[in-house]
C-alpha positions in Angstrom: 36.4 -116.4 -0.2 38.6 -113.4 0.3 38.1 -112.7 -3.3 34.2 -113.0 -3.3 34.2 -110.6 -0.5 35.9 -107.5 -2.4 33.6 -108.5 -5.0 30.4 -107.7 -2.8 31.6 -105.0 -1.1 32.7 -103.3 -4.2 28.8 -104.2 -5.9 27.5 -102.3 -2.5 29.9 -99.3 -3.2 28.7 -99.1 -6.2 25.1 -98.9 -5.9 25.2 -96.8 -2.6 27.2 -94.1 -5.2 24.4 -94.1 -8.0 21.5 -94.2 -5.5 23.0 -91.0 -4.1 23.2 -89.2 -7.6 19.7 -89.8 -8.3 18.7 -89.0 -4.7 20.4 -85.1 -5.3 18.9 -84.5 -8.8 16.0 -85.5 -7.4 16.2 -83.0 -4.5 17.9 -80.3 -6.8 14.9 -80.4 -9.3 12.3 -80.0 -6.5 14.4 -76.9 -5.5 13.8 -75.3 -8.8 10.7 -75.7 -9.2 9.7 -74.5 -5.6 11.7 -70.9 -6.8 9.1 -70.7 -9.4 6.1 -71.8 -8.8 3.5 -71.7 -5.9 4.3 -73.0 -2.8 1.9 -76.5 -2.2 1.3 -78.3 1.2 4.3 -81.5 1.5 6.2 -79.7 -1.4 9.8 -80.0 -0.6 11.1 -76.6 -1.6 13.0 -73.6 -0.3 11.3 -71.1 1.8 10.9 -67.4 0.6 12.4 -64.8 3.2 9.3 -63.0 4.5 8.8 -59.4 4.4 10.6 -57.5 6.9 8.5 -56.8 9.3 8.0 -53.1 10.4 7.0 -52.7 14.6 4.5 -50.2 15.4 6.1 -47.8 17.9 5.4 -48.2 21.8 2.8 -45.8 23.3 5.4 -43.9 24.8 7.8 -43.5 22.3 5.2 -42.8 19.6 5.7 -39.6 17.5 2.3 -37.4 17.3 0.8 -37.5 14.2 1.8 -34.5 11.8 -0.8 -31.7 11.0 -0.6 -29.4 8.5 0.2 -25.8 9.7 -2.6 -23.4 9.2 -1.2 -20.0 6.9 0.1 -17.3 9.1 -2.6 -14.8 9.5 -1.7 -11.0 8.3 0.2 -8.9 10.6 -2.2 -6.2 11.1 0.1 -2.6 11.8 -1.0 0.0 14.0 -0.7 3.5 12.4 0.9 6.2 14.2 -1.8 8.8 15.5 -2.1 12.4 13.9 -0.2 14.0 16.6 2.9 12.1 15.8 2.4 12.5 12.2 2.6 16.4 12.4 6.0 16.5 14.6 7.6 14.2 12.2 6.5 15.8 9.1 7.0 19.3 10.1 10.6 18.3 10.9 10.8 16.3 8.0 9.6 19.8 6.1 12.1 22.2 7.7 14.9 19.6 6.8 14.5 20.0 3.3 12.5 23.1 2.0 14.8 25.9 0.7 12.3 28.6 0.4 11.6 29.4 4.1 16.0 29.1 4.6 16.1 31.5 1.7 13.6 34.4 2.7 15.1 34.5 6.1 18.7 34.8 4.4 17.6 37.8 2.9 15.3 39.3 5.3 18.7 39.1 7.8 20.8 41.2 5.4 22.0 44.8 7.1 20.0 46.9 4.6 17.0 46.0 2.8 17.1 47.5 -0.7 15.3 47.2 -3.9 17.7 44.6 -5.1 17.3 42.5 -1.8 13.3 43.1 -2.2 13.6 41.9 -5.7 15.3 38.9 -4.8 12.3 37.8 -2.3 9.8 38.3 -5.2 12.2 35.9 -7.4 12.3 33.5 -4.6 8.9 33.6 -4.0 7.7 32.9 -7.7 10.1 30.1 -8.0 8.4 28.3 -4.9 5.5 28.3 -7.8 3.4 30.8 -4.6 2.0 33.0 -7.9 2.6 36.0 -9.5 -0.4 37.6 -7.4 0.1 36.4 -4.1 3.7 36.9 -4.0 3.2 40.8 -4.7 0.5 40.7 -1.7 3.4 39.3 0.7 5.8 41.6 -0.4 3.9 45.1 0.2 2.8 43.7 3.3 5.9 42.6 4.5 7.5 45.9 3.3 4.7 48.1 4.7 5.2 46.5 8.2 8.7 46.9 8.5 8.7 50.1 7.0 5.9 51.4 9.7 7.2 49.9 12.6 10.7 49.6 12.0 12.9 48.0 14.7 9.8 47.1 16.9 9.1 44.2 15.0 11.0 41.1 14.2 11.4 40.6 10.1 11.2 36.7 11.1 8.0 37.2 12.9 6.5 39.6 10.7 7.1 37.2 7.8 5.9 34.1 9.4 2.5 36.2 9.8 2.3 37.4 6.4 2.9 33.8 5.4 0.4 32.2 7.9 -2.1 35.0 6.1 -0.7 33.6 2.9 -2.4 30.6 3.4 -5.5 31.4 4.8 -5.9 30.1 8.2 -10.0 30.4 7.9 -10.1 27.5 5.2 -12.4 24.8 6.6 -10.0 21.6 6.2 -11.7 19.3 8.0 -11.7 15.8 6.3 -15.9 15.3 5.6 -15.5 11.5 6.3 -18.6 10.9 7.8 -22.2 10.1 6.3 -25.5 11.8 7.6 -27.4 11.0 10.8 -29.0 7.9 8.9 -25.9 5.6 9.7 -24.8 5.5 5.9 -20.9 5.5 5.6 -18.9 8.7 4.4 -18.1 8.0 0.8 -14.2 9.5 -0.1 -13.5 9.8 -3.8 -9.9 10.1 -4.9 -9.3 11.5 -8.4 -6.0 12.6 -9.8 -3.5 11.7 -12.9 -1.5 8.7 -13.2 1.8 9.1 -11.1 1.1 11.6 -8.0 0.6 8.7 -5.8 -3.1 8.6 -6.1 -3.2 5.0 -5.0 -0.5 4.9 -2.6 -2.2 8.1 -0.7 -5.5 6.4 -0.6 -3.8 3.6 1.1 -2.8 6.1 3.7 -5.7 7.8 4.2 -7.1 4.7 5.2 -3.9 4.4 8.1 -4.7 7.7 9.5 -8.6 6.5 9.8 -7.9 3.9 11.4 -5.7 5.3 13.5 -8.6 7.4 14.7 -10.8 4.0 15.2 -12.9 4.3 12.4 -14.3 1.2 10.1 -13.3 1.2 6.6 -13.6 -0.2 3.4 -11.4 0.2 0.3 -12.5 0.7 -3.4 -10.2 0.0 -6.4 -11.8 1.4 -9.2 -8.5 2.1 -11.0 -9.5 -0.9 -13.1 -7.3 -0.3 -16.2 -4.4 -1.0 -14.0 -3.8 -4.4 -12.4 -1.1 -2.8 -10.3 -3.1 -0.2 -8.8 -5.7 -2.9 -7.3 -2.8 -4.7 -6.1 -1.2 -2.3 -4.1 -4.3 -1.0 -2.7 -5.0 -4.6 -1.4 -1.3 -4.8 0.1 -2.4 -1.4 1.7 -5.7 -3.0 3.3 -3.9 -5.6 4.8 -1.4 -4.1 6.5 -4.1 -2.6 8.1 -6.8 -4.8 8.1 -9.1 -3.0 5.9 -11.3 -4.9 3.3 -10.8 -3.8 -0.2 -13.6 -4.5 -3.1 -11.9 -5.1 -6.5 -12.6 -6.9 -9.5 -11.0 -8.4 -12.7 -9.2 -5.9 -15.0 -11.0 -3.4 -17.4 -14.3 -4.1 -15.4 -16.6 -0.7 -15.3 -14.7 1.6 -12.5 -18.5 2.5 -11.7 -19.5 -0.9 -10.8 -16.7 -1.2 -8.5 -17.2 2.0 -7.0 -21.1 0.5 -6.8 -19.9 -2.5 -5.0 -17.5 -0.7 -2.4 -20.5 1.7 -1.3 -23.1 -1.2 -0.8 -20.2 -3.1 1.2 -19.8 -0.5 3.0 -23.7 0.0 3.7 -24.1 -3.7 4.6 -21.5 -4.0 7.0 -21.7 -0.7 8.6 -18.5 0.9 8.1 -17.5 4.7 9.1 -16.2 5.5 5.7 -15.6 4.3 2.0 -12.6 5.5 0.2 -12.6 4.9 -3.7 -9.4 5.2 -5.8 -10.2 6.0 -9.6 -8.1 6.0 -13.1 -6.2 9.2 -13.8 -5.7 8.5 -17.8 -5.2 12.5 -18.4 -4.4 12.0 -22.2 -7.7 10.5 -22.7 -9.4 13.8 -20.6 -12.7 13.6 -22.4 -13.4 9.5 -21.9 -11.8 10.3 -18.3 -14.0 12.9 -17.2 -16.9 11.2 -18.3 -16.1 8.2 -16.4 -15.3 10.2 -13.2 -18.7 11.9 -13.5 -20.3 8.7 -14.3 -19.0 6.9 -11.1 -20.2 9.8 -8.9 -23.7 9.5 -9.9 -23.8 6.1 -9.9 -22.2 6.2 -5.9 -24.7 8.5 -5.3 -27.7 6.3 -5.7 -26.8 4.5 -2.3 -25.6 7.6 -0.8 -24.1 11.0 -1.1 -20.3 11.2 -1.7 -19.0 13.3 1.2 -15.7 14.4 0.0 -13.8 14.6 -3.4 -9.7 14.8 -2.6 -7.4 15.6 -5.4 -4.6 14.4 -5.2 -1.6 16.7 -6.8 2.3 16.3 -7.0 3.9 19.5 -5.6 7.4 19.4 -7.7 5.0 19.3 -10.5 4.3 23.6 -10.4 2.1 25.1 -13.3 1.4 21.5 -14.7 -0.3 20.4 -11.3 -2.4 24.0 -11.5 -3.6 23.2 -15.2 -4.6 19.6 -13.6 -6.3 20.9 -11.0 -8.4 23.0 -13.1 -9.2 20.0 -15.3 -10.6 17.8 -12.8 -12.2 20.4 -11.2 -14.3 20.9 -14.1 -15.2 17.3 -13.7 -16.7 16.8 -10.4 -16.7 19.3 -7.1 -13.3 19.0 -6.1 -13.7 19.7 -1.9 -10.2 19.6 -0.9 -6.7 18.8 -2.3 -3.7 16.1 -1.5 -0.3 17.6 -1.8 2.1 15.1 -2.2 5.9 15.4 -2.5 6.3 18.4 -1.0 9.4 17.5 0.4 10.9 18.4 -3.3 13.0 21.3 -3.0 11.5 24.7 -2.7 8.1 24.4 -4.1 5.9 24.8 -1.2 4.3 27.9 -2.5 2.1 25.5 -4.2 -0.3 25.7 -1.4 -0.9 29.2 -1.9 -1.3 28.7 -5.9 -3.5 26.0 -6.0 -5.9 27.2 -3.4 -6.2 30.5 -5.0 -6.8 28.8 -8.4 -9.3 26.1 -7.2 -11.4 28.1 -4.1 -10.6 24.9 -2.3 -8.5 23.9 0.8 -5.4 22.0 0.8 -6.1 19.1 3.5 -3.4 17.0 3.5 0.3 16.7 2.7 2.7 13.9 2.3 6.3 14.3 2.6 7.7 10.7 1.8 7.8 7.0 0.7 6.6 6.2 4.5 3.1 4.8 5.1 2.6 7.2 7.4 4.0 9.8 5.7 0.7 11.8 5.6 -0.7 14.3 7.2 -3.3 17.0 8.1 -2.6 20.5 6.5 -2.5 23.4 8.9 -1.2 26.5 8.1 0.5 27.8 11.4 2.1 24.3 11.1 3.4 24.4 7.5 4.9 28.1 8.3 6.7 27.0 11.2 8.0 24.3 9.2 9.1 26.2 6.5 10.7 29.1 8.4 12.6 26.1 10.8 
């Protein structure tokens, strides 16, 4: 009996071990499969992880919604006013020219011989004032001194030979303004490559609208890309519009476009830059002419500005006589004439040209430009 026992309970072992075998690769099997294929109602497989779930932030806690920043507008400048200009510039001048510092030198010495009269004519001519002129200012300034002796001050004499020098009667007013029929003063600005045509329309356009008045820019120097690019950099410092177009266009066009801008929109003045290509004078003078007349089938052009570089001496003279020949030159830029001691181009160009000098720049500043006035730039000179 004992022994029958072990027998059954050894059967039972045994089957309760295989029926558990099957029972696991069963199971195992179903696992697999339920890794790879889709998931079926009853199917007894392992779940997938679900997707973490991201939670929406609370009302309160909720970060605002990101907007796009809107470009930073222009800072618009505000250019200093005339007044301001002319203290600055004229100390700015006395700082740095050598002729008035050398006249009085020699006008101080105990005894005023030929030698010391000779050495005011050299002076004189190497300020680039002329061969003419400077003989004027030295019999006059020797006539008065001899005459009146030790009633009058040399200094004070020679600031009013000077003053004379210059011609205080010139009419230098700037003729920015159109007629009575609301049409916009037309500036043109013609001048060679390099005396800072471009930069000194830019500050024209500063001491306009220093003075309130509406402008609009012309970049007709269309054979340089850099030239329309720095008079647009000009215009926005200042809030000025500038009419342009794509390089090489037709300068006339351009200069077309700028005046009917400046019809349409009512501005006080239009200022036009044009090419200065000097080494092609014929083509350049024909295109200068040719953008004049074509302005002038809108509206009169009201003032033509050369622009000259004073260091440049007889060169700037044969230039002026150049352009001059071109259209009516009305009045001349000076700029540079910080440059050592030639100032006496004022004298030389007017008397070669008939036409006032009616602004001077002495620097790199943008407002480093200024009205000419005689009794000014003799002050400055003399210190």
């Amino acid at each position: 009996m004992d022994m029958v026992t072990l027998i059954v309970i050894i059967a039972v072992a045994a089957v309760a071990i295989i029926g558990g075998g099957i029972a696991g690769l069963v199971t195992t099997t179903r696992r697999r499969k339920g890794r790879s294929l889709p998931t079926e109602a009853g199917t007894d497989v392992i779940t997938r992880p679900e997707e973490p779930t991201v939670e929406e932030p609370s009302v309160e806690g909720a970060e605002p919604e990101t907007v796009p920043a809107e470009p930073a507008a222009p800072v618009i400048e505000k250019p200093e006013s005339t007044a301001s200009r002319l203290v600055r510039l004229r100390q700015r001048l006395a700082g740095s020219n050598a002729l008035g510092r050398g006249l009085l030198n020699l006008l101080s010495t105990d005894k005023l011989d030929e030698d010391t009269w000779e050495s005011i004519e050299d002076l004189l001519l190497t300020a680039d004032i002329g061969v003419a002129p400077t003989q004027e200012l030295v019999d006059g300034l020797r006539t008065r001194l001899r005459v009146e002796g030790g009633k009058v001050d040399p200094k004070a004499a020679l600031r009013e030979e000077l003053i004379k020098l210059v011609d205080p009667d010139m009419d230098r007013r700037l003729q920015v303004s159109g007629a009575d029929d609301g049409a916009p003063g037309v500036v043109l600005m013609v001048g060679v490559n390099g005396t800072g045509k471009t930069t000194t329309t830019g500050k024209l356009a500063r001491i306009l609208v220093s003075e309130d008045r509406k402008v609009v820019l012309g970049a007709a120097d269309t054979f340089r890309a850099a030239a329309a690019e720095q008079l647009t950099t000009w215009g926005e410092r200042v809030g000025v519009e500038v009419i342009r177009g794509p390089e090489g266009t037709d300068p006339a066009s351009v200069a077309f476009d700028s005046v009917k801008e400046g019809l349409d929109t009512g501005v006080d003045t239009v200022i036009v830059d044009t090419a200065g290509r000097l080494q092609n004078k014929a083509g350049l003078m024909d295109e200068l002419g040719k953008v004049k007349r074509v302005i002038e089938k809108q509206t009169p052009v009201t003032e033509v500005l050369l622009v000259l570089d004073a260091t440049t001496g007889q060169n700037g003279l044969i230039q002026a006589r150049v352009f001059s020949e071109a259209v009516a030159v009305s009045g001349i830029v000076l700029t540079k004439l910080d440059g050592s001691a030639k100032g006496g181009i004022v004298v030389a160009v007017q008397r070669e040209l008939g036409v006032p000098v009616k602004l001077v720049g002495l620097g790199e500043g943008p407002d480093d430009l200024a009205p000419f006035t005689p009794e000014a730039f003799v002050d400055a000179l003399l210190g």
